[in-house]
N, C-alpha and C positions, 0 to 999 in steps of 0.2 A: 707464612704463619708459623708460630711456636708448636710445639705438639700440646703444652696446655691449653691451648686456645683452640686447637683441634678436636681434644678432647670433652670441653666444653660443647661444642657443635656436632658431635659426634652425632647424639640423637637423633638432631634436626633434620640434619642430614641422609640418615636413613628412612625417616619420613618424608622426605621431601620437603621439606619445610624451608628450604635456605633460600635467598634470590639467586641467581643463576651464576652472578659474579662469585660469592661464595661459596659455593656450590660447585663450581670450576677449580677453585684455590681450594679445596679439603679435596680434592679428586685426585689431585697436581701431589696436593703434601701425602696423600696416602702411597701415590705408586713411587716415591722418593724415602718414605720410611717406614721400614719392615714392623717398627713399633709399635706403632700407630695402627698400619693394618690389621695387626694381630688383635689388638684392643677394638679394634671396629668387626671384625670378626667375633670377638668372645659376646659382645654386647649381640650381638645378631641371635647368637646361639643361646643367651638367656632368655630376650626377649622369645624365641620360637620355645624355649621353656615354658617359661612363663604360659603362654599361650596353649599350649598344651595341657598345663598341667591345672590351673587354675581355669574354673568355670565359672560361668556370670552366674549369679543367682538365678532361681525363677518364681516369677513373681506371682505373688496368688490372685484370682481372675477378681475378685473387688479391689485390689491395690489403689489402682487409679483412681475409683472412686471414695474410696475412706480416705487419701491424701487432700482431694479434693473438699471434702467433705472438712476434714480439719483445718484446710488453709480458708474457708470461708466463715468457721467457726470464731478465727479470731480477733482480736478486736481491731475496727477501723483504728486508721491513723487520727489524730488529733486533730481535730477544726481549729483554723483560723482563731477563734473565740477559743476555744476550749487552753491553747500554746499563752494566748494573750491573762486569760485568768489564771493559769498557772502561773505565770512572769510577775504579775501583780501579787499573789501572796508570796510569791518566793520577795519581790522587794518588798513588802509592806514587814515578813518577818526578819527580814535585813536589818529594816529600819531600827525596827523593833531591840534587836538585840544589840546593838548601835549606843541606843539612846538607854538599855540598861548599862551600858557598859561607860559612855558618858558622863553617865549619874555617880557610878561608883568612881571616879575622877573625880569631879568636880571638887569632892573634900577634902581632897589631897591638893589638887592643883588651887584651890580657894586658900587653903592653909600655908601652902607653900608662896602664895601670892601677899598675901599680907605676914609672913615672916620674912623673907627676905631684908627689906629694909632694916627693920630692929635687930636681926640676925650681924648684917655688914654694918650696921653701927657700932655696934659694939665689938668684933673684931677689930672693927678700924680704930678706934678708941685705946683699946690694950694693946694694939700693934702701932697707936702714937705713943702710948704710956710708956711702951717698952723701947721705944726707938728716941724718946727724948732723954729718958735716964741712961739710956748706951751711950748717947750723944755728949753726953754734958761729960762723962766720966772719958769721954774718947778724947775731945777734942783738945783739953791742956795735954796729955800724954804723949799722941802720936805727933810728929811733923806733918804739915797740909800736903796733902793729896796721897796719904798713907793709908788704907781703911781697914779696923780689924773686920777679920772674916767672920765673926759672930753678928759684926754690924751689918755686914755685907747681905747678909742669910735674912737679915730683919729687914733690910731696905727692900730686898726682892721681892718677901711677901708679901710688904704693904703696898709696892707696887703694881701685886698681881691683886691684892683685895681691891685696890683703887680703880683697877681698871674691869674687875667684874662689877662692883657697884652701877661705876659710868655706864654700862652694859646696861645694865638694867634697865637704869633710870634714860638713859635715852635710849633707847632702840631704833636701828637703822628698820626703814620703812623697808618692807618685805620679809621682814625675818618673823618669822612665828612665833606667837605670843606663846610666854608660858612653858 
């Protein structure tokens, strides 16, 4: 054993407390190191301080009974019924605050449900507008398969509107509305 691990057990040890195999191995590591001893020593010598020096209270002759007297003063534990109605208003004001919080959604989420389409319409509209006049002005200029990077930047976006719309407008089954 370590002398921290000794250390730790120290206590116990002097109360008796160890099982016997431990109890044997802190016997062993004491008469092997002076350290250790010494530290099982000073702790001996506090505790007989201690002991000495501090006295238990004494207690006044109704103690017993005014302790008594307050542990039966206080309130029973919760019935069966009593755990069960509390669970029901604590859910019922759940609900409750739920369905205010719902409500104030709904205008937003109702507003935001019938804008979207007219919203991606006409993004995608001015993003063909501007993608067929880049187009027209691209295509006698550059040689095929050359693209400017202004054209570049406009084909992306309308790619990425195309495919939020498609998003929308089909929704894979499981994904939450809205």
């Amino acid at each position: 054993m370590t002398c921290a691990e000794i250390e730790n057990q120290l206590l116990d040890y002097q109360e008796n407390q160890l099982p016997p195999v431990q109890h044997a191995a802190v016997e062993t590591h004491l008469a092997a190191c002076p350290a250790c001893l010494q530290f099982a020593r000073q702790l001996r010598q506090l505790d007989a301080a201690l002991v000495a020096g501090v006295k238990a209270p004494i207690l006044t002759p109704g103690f017993d009974r005014r302790l008594q007297a307050r542990i039966q003063a206080l309130p029973a534990p919760w019935s069966e019924a009593q755990r069960d109605e509390c669970k029901r208003r604590l859910q019922a004001e759940y609900e409750a605050g739920r369905a205010r919080i719902e409500r104030s959604l709904f205008a937003w989420n109702s507003l935001r449900a019938h804008l979207t389409w007219p919203v991606l319409a006409v993004l995608a509209g001015g993003l063909t507008w501007r993608f067929t006049q880049a187009l027209t002005v691209h295509l006698p200029v550059h040689p095929p398969g050359v693209l400017d990077p202004h054209l570049l930047a406009w084909l992306a976006a309308g790619a990425v509107t195309l495919a939020v719309g498609l998003a929308e407008a089909f929704p894979r089954p499981g994904r939450f509305p809205g």
